[in-house]
C-alpha positions as CSV (number, residue, x, y, z in Angstrom):
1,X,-90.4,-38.2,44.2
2,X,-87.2,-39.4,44.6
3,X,-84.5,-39.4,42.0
4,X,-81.8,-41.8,42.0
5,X,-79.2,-42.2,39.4
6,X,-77.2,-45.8,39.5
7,X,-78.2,-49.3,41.2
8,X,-75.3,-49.5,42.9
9,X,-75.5,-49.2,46.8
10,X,-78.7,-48.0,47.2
11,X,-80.6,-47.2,50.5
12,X,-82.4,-49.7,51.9
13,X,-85.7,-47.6,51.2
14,X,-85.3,-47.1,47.6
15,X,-85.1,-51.2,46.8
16,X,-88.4,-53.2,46.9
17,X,-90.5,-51.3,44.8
18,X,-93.0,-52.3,41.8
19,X,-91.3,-50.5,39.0
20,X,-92.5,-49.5,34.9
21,X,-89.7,-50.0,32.8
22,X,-89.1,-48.1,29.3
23,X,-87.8,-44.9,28.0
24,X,-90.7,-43.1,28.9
25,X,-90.2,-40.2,26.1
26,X,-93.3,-38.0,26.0
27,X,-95.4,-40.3,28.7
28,X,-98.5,-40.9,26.6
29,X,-101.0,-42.7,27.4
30,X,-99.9,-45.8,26.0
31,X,-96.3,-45.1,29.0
32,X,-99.6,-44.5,31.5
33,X,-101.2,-47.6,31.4
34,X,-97.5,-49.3,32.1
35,X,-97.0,-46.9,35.0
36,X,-101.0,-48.0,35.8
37,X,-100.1,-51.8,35.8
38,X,-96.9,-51.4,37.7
39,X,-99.0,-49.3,40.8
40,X,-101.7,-51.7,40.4
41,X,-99.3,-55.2,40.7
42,X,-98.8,-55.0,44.8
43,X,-98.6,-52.9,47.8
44,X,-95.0,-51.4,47.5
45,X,-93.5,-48.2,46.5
46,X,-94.5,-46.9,42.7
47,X,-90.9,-46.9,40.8
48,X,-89.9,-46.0,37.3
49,X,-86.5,-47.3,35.2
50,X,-85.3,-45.3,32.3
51,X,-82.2,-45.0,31.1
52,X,-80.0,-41.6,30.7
53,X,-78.6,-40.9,28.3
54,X,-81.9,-42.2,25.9
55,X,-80.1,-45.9,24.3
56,X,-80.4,-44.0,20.9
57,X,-78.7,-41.0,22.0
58,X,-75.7,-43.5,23.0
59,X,-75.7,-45.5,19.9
60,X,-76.2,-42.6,17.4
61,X,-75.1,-39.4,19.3
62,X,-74.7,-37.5,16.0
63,X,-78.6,-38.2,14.9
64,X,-81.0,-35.1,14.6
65,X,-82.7,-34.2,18.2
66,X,-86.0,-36.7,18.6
67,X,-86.4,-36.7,22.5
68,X,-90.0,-35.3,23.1
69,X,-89.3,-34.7,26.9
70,X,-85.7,-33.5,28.7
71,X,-84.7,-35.0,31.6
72,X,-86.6,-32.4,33.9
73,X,-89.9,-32.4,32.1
74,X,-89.3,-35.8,32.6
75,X,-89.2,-36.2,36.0
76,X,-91.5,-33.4,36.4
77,X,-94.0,-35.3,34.8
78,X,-93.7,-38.5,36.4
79,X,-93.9,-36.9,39.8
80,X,-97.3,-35.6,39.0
81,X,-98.3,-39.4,38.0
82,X,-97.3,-40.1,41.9
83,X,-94.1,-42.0,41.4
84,X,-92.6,-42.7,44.9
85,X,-89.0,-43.5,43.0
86,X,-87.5,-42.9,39.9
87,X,-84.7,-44.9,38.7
88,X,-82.1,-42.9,36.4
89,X,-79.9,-45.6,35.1
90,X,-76.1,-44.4,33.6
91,X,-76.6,-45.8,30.0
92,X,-73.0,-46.5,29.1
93,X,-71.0,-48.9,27.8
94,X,-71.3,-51.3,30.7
95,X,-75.2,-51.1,30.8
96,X,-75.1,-51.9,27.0
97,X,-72.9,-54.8,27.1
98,X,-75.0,-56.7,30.4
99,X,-76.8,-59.4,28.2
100,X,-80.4,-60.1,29.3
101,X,-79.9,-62.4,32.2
102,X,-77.0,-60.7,33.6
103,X,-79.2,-56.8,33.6
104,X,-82.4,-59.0,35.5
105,X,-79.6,-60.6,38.1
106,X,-77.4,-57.9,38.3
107,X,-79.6,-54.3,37.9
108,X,-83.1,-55.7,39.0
109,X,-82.6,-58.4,41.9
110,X,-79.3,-57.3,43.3
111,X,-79.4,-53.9,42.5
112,X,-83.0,-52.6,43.0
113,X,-84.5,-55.6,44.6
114,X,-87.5,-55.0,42.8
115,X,-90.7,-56.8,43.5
116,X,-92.5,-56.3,40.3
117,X,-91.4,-55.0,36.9
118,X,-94.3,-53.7,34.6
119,X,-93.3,-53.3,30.6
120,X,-95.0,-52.8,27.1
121,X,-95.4,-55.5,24.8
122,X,-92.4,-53.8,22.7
123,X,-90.0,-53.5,25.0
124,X,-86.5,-55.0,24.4
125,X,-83.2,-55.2,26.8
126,X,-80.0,-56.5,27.3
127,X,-77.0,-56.7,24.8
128,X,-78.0,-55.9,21.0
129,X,-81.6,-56.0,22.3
130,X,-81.5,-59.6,22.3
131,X,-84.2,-59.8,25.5
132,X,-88.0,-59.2,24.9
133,X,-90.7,-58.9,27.0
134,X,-90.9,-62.6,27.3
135,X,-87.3,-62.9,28.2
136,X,-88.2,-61.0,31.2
137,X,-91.4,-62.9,32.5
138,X,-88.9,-66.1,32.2
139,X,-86.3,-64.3,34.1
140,X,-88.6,-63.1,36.5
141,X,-90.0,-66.2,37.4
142,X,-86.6,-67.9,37.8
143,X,-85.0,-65.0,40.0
144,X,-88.7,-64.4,42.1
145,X,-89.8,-61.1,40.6
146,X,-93.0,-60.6,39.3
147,X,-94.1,-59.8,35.6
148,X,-96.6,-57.8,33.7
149,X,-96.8,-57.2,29.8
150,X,-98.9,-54.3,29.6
151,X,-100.3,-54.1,25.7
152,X,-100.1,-51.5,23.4
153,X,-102.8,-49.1,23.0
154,X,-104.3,-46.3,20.7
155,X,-108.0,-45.2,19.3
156,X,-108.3,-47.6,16.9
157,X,-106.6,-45.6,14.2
158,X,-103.7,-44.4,15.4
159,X,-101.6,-46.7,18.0
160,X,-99.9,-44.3,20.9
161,X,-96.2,-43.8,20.1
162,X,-93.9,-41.3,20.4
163,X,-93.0,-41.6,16.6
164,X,-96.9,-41.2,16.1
165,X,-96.7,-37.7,18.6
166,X,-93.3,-36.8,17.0
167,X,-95.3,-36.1,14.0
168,X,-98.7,-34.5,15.2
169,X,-96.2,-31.6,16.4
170,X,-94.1,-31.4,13.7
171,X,-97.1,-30.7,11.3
172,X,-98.4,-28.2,14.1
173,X,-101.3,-31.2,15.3
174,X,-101.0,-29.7,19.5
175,X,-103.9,-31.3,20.1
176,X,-104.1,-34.4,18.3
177,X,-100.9,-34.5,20.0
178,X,-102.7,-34.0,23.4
179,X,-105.0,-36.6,22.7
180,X,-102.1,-39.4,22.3
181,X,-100.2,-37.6,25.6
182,X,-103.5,-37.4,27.7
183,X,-101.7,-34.0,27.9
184,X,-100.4,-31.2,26.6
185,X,-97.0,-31.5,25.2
186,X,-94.5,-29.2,27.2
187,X,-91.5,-28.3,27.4
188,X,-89.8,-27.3,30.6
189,X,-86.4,-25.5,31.6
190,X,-84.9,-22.6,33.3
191,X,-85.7,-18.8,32.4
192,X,-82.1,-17.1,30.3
193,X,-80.9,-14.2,29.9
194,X,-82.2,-12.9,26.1
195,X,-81.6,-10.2,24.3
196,X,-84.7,-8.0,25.6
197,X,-85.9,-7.2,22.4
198,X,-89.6,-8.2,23.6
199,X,-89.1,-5.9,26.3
200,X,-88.3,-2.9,24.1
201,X,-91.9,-3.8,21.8
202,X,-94.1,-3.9,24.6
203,X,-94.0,-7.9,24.8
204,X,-91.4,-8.7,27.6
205,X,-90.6,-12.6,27.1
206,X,-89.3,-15.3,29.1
207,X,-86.7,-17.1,26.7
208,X,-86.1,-21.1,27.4
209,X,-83.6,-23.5,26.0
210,X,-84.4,-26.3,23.3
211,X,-81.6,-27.9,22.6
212,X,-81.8,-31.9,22.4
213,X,-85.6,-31.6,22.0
214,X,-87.5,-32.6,18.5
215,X,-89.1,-29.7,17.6
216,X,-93.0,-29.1,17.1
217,X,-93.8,-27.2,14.0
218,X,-91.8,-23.6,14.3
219,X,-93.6,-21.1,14.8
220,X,-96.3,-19.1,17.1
221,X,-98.1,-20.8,19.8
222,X,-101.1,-20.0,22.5
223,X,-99.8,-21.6,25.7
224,X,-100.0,-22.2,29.2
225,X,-97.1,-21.5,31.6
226,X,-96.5,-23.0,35.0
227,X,-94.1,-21.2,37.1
228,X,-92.5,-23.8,38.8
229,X,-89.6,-21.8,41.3
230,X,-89.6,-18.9,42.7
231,X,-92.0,-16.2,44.0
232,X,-94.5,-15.8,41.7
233,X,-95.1,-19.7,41.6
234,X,-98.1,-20.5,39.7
235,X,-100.3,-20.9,36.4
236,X,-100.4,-18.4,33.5
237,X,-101.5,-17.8,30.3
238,X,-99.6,-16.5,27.2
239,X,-98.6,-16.7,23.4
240,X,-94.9,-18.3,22.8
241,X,-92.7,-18.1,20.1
242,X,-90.6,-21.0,19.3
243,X,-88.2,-20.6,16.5
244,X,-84.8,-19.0,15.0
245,X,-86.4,-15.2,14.8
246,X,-85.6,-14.9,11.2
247,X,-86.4,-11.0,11.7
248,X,-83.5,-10.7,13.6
249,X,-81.5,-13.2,11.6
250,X,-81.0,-15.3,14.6
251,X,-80.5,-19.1,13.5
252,X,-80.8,-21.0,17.0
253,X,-83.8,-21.9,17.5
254,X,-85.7,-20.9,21.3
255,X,-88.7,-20.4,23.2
256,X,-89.7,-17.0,23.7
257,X,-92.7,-16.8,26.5
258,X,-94.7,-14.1,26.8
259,X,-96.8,-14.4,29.7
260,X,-100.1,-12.0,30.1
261,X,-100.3,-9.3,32.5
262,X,-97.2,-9.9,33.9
263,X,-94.4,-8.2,35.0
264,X,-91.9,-10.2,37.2
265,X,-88.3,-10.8,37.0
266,X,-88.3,-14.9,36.1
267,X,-84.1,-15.2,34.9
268,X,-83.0,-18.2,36.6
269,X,-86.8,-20.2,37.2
270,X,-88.1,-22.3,35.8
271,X,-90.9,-23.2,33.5
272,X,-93.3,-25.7,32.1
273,X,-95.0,-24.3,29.0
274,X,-97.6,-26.1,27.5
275,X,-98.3,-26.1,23.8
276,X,-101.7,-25.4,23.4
277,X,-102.6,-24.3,19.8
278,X,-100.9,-23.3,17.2
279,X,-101.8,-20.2,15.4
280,X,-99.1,-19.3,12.7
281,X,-96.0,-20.1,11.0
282,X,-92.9,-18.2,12.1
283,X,-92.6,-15.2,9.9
284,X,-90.4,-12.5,8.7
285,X,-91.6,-8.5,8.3
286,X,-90.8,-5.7,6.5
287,X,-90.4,-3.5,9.8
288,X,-90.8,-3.4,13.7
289,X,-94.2,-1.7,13.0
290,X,-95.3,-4.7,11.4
291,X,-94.0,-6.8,13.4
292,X,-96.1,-5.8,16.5
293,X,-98.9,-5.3,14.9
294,X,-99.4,-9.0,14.4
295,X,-97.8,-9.8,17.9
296,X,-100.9,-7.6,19.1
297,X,-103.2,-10.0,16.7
298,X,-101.4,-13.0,18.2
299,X,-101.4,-12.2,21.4
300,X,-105.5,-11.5,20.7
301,X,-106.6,-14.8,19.3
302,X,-104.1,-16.5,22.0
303,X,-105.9,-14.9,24.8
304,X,-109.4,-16.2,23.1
305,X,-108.2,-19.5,22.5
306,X,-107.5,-19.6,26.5
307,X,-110.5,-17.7,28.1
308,X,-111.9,-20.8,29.1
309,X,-109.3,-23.0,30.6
C-alpha cells in the first residue's frame, strides 16, 4: 500500500482510483462495507481518504484522547483490507475552509482524479459541514465522478460506530468490541526503552506508547502480539498490562507486553497487540511477593484463554 499525504502534484499512478472516504477510526465493520462498495464500484485501484490530523482533533485539540486507531495501526490495518492507495489528507485551516463544491473540484477531480468515491450515509464535508452525502452524489454527477452511499449497519441492536466501540472497551467489553470491529481492537507502536522492572520479576515486558489513543478499561489483558519489524517477525501470545502502575506510583499510563516464552531484544520494533480478554482491574499490592504471585495467576488464565487460537 501506498501512502500519500497531500493532493497536490501527485504521480500519475496514484490518481484514478475508486476511493472510501471517512475518518476511518477503528475500521469496523460498518468502515468495511464502505471500503467493500468502493472495491466493488469499477476496475481501478482500491483508495482510501482520511484526513490527518482527525477534523476533531483540529477543532478541539484540547479535548480528552477518543481516537481508537493511531495513524500506523491505521494504515496497518487498511493494508491488510488490500488498499492499493491511501490518501493522508493535511487537515488544516485551508482544508477546513474549502466549502463543498470547491473540496469535490479542487481535492477530488483535480487533485486525485478519482473515478468513484464510496461514503456512509453520515458522512459530512466541506466548510462547517455544510455538504452531505447527497451534496456529493450532486457534485459527482456534475464533475463526472461516480457515487455510492453505503448505509449504516449494526446487529439489529446496536448500530456499528466507533462511539458504540469506544464504550465496549472502556467497560472492558474486548469482545463485544470485536464483534462491532470484525476484529480485535489493537493497538500498535514501537517497542521503548522501560524501566526493566518486569525483567527483574521474572516477566520481561515490551513497553508501548498510548498517548492520543482512548483508552479501553485499565487494567490486565490476555493478548495477542504480532511482531511486525525485525528478526523475530511473527505472531505471539502474552498477558499485557495497560495502565499507570499504581505500585510503582507511575501516573502515565502504557502498555506493558509480556510475550510467552520469549526472550529477544524488541527496543526499537514494532508491535500490533491485540486486546483479547480482559481479566482484571489494575491493582495495587502490599509487596513484590504479591505482586508476582498474581502476575503468575494472570499469566496462567491468559495462557488458557489463548490455547486455542
Amino acid at each position: 500500500m501506498r501512502i500519500h499525504h497531500d493532493w497536490k502534484a501527485l504521480p500519475l499512478d496514484a490518481r484514478g482510483a475508486t476511493v472510501a472516504m471517512g475518518n476511518f477510526d477503528g475500521i469496523h465493520l460498518g468502515h468495511r462495507s464502505v471500503i467493500d462498495a468502493a472495491r466493488a464500484a469499477c476496475d481501478a485501484p482500491l483508495g482510501v481518504i482520511t484526513f490527518e490530523p482527525h477534523p476533531r482533533e483540529f477543532f478541539a485539540p484540547d479535548a480528552p484522547p477518543f481516537r481508537l486507531m493511531n495513524v500506523e495501526s491505521r494504515a496497518n490495518r487498511l493494508a491488510r483490507l488490500g488498499v492499493d492507495h491511501l490518501y493522508e489528507l493535511p487537515f488544516d485551516a485551508v482544508l477546513a475552509g474549502l466549502a463543498p463544491e470547491s473540496f469535490a473540484r479542487e481535492v477530488l477531480v483535480e487533485g486525485l482524479g478519482v473515478r468513484h468515491v464510496t461514503v456512509g450515509t453520515d458522512f459530512c464535508f466541506g466548510r462547517k459541514r455544510s455538504g452531505d452525502a447527497q451534496t456529493l452524489a450532486r457534485l459527482g454527477r456534475e464533475m463526472g465522478f461516480g457515487v455510492t452511499v453505503a448505509p449504516l449497519i449494526g446487529d439489529g441492536a446496536v448500530q456499528y460506530s466507533s462511539t458504540a466501540i469506544r464504550k465496549a472497551l472502556a467497560e472492558g467489553r474486548t469482545r463485544d468490541a470485536e464483534r462491532m470491529l470484525g476484529h480485535w481492537h489493537r493497538i500498535d507502536g514501537e517497542v521503548l526503552h522501560g524501566d526493566k522492572r518486569g525483567r527483574d520479576l521474572g516477566y520481561p515486558t515490551a513497553n508501548m506508547g498510548v498517548d492520543g489513543l482512548h483508552l479501553p478499561a485499565l487494567g490486565i489483558y490476555a493478548v495477542l502480539v504480532d511482531v511486525l519489524t525485525g528478526p523475530d517477525r511473527g505472531s505471539y501470545k502474552g498477558v499485557a498490562s495497560l495502565g499507570v502502575r499504581p505500585m510503582f506510583g507511575e501516573n502515565r499510563p502504557n502498555l506493558e507486553v509480556h510475550i510467552f516464552d520469549f526472550a529477544a531484544d524488541l527496543y526499537g520494533q514494532h508491535l500490533s497487540v491485540a486486546l483479547v480478554e480482559y481479566l482484571r482491574p489494575e491493582a495495587k499490592f502490599d509487596s513484590l511477593e504479591a505482586l508476582v504471585s498474581q502476575m503468575d495467576r494472570d499469566s496462567a488464565r491468559a495462557r488458557e484463554i489463548l490455547a486455542t487460537r
